[in-house]
C-alpha positions in Angstrom: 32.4 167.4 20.9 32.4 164.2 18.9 36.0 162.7 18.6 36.7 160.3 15.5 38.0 157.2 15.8 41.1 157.9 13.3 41.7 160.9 16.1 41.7 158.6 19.4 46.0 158.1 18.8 46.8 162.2 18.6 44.1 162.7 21.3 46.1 160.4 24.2 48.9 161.5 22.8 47.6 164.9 23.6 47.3 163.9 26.9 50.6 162.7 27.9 51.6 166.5 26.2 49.9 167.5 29.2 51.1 165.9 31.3 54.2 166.2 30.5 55.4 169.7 29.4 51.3 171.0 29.8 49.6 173.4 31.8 46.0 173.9 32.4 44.4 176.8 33.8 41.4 177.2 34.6 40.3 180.8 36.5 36.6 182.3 36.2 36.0 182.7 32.4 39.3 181.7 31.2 40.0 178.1 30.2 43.7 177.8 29.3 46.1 174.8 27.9 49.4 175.7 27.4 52.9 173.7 26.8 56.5 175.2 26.7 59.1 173.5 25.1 63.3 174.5 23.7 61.9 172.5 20.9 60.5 174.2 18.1 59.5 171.0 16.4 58.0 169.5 19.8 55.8 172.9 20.2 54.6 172.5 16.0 53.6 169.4 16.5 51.3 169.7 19.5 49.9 172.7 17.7 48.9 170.3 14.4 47.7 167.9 17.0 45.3 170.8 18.1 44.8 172.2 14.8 43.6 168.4 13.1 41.7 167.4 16.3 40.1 170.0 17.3 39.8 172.7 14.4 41.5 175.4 16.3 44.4 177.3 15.9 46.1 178.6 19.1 48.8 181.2 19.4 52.7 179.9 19.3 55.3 182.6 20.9 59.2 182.3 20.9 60.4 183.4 24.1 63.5 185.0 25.0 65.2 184.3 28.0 68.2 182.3 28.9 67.6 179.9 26.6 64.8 180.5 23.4 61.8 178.8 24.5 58.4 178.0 22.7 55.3 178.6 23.9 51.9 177.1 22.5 48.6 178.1 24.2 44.4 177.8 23.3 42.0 179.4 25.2 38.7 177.0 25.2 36.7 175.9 27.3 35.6 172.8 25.3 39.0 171.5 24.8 40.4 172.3 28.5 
């Protein structure tokens, strides 16, 4: 996977998602990155991160527990 120049900023910024709020998982077939966030904004913006740098969607869920967290997960390989 070729990464373009103009793409290098969103991709370490990707990165320090990660790290920061990130999960990855990786367990026989499955290659998971995940983030959760209270932030609705925070969890949108990794997702157009994803979505510009690497052409894939992922699946964003609103979960309900004491607070309303966001989750935003992609199952690759390639990207994880």
């Amino acid at each position: 996977m070729m990464i373009k120049e103009k793409h290098k900023p969103m991709l370490a910024r990707i990165c320090g998602d990660i790290t920061g709020d990130g999960h990855i998982q990786i367990q026989d077939w499955r290659y998971l990155t995940s983030f959760y966030s209270n932030d609705k904004q925070q969890i949108e913006g990794i997702k157009k991160r994803f979505q510009e740098i690497f052409g894939k969607e992922g699946k964003t869920y609103k979960i309900k527990r004491k607070n309303i967290q966001y989750k935003f997960f992609i199952i690759s390989k390639e990207i994880t």
